[in-house]
N, C-alpha and C positions, 0 to 999 in steps of 0.2 A: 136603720137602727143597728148600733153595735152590737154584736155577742157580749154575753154580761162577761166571760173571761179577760174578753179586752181590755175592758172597764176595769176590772179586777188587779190585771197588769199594771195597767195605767196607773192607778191608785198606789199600788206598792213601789212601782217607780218613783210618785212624784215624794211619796214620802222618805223613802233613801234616799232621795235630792235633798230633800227639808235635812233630814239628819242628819249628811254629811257636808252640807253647808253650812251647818253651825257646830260643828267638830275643829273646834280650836286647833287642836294636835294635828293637823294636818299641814298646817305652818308653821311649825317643826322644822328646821333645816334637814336634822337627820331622818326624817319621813320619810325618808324616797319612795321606799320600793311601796309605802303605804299610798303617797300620792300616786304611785304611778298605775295601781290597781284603782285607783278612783277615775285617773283620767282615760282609762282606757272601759271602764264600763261609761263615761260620760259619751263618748266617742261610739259605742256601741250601742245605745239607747236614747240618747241624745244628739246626735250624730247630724242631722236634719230635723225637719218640723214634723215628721209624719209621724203620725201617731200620739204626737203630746201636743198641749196646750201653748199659746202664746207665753203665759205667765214660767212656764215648767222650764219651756226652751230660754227664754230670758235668765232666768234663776242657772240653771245650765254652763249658759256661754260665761257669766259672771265668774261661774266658780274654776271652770275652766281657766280662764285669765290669770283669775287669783292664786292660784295652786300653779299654772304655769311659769307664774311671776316669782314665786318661791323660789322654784327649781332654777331660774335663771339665776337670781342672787346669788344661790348656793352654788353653780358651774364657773360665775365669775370672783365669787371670794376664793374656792379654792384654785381655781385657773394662777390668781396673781399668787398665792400662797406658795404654788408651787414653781411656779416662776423665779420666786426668791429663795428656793430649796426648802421650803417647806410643807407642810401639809401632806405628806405621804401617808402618815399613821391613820390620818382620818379619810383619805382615800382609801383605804386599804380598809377601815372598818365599814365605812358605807357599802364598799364591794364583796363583804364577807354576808355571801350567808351560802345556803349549801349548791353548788353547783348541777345539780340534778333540780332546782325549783324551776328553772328557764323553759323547760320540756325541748321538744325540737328547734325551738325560734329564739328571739332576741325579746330581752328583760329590762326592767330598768335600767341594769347595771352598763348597758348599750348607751342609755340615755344619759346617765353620768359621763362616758368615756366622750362622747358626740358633743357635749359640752362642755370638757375641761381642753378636748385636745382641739376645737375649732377649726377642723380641715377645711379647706377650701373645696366646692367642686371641681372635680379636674375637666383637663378639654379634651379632648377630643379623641378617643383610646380604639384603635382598630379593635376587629373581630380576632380574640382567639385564633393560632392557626394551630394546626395539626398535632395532638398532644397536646395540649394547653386545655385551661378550664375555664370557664366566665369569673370574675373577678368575685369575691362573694369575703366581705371581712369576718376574719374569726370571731364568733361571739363574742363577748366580752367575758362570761364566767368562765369561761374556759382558757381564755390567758391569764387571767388573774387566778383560775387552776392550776396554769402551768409555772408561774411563777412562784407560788408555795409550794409545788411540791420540787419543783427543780433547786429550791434554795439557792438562789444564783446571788453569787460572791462577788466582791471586787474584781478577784482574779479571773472571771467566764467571761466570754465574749459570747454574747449569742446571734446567732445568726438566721436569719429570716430568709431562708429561699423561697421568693415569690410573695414579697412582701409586700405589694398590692400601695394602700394609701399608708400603710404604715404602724396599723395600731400597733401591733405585737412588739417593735424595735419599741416605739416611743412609751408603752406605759412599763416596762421593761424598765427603760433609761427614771421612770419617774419610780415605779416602787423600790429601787435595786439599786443596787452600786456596781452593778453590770455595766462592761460595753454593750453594746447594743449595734446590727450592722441588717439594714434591709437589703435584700437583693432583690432588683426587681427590672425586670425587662421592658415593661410599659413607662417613656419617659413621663408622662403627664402624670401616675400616681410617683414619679418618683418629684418631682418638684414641689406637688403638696405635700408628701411628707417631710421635705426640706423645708421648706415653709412653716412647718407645725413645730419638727423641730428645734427649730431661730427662734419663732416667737418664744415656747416655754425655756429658752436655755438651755436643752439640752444637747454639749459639747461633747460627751460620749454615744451619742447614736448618731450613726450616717449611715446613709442611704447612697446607693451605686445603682448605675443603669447598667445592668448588662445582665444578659444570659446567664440562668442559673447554671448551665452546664461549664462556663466557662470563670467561672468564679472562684477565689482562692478562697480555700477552703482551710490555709492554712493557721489563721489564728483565732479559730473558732474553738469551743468549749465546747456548747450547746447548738445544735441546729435543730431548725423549728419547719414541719410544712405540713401547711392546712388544704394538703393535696393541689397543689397551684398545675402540676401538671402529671402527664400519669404516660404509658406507652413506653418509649426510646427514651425519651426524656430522662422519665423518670429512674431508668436502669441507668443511665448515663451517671446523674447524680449520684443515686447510693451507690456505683461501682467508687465514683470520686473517694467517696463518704469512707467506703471499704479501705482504698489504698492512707488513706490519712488517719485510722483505725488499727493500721499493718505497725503505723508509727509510735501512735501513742495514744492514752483511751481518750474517747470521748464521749459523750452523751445525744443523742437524736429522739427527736419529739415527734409526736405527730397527732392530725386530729382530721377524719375523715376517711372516704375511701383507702386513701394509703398506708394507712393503717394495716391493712392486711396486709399487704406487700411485705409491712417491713417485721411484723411478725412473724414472716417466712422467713427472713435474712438469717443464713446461720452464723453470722458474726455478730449478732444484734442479741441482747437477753432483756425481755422485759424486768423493771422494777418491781412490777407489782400484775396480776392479772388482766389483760387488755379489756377495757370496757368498750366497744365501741360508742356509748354516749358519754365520755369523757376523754378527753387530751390522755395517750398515750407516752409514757416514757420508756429509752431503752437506751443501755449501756453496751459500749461495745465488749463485755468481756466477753470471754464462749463459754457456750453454754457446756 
């Protein structure tokens, strides 16, 4: 026999199933972040058969489908919208809400990006060497953080050292009138982001396979790193960073570990107070 709490559970489960199975506004296009809080207790309570009823898990996977069938609709109306230069404003308000709601992981707003920008798996990406980090994409609220507060113009180039599959150039090139340039040393992420880039159109972001250390750093506005590597490396770069700083200002971003680092930099002055749970910016004027 079950504990009566089980039962108790069980009961309150299978009724927020009833209720939010017939929650009209849930197929809502602009529901996102509302379906995405549904599908993810669906997945957590409904997940497998154990513990609920044939009829509940049935009910379940339906709604599932249904709410996930939304969300695809809505990744391929805006996917072509933006395609043909449009649709930014409403990317851009789907992805608006406060950047501290994600906690430490990835949000809906993951799951919009993962289905407008349709990357490919890549093949085959050696181990990390020596200074280098495991491949790990910037959240999603946190570059669409860094691009409202960066205000990037026509005239910025930003640039991506250690730009992985790409997000950061590519939603960049989609919300902005920015160039957009990923640097990135593993050829396999660099092909899927070529790939992402051609399909959506965008002729202002490329992507370059080479060493961040060995990259011209010269028509850069913005640079961006979500700590892609740290040690030698990393001093290699922001010395680069420093001497192209000596010429004329610039701005460096950052979100992660490296953060610290470059809050040491004495040629570097933060914008605004360093949070560590949020994308950092800094200017190079002195402090």
């Amino acid at each position: 026999m079950r504990p009566t709490g089980y039962r108790l559970e069980t009961d309150a489960q299978r009724a927020w199933l009833e209720r939010v199975a017939s929650d009209a506004q849930l197929e809502e296009p602009e529901c996102l972040r509302e379906r995405a809080a549904v599908l993810e207790r669906l997945e957590a309570h409904f997940g497998d058969a154990t513990g609920v009823g044939a009829e509940a898990s049935c009910l379940a996977a339906a709604l599932r489908a249904r709410l996930e069938a939304v969300d695809q609709r809505l990744f391929e109306q805006l996917r072509a919208d933006l395609r043909c230069g449009r649709g930014r404003e409403r990317l851009l308000r789907l992805a608006a809400t406060d950047v501290a709601e994600g906690g430490d992981g990835y949000d809906h707003r993951d799951d919009l990006v993962a289905g407008i920008l349709a990357l490919a798996t890549p093949g085959e990406v050696p181990e990390p060497g020596e200074d280098m980090v495991f491949y790990q994409p910037t959240p999603a609220r946190h570059v669409f953080d860094l691009i409202a507060r960066a205000e990037l113009g026509r005239d910025d180039v930003l640039v991506d050292l250690g730009s992985g599959l790409g997000h950061v150039p590519l939603l960049a090139g989609l919300c902005t009138d920015a160039r957009a340039i990923g640097v990135e040393l593993q050829g396999a992420y660099v092909a899927c982001a070529r790939a992402a880039a051609a399909a959506l159109n965008l002729d202002r972001v490329t992507f370059v396979e080479q060493d961040a250390r060995a990259a011209d750093f010269s028509t850069g506005t913005v640079f961006y790193l979500y700590t892609p590597f740290g040690g030698s490396i990393l001093r290699a770069v922001l010395d680069a960073l420093r001497a192209q700083a000596a010429r004329r200002p610039i701005r460096v971003s950052s979100y992660g570990p490296c953060t610290r680092v470059l809050a040491g930099e004495p040629w570097l002055a933060a914008t605004a107070p360093v949070d560590p749970a949020r994308v950092a910016l800094f200017t190079s004027a002195p402090r």
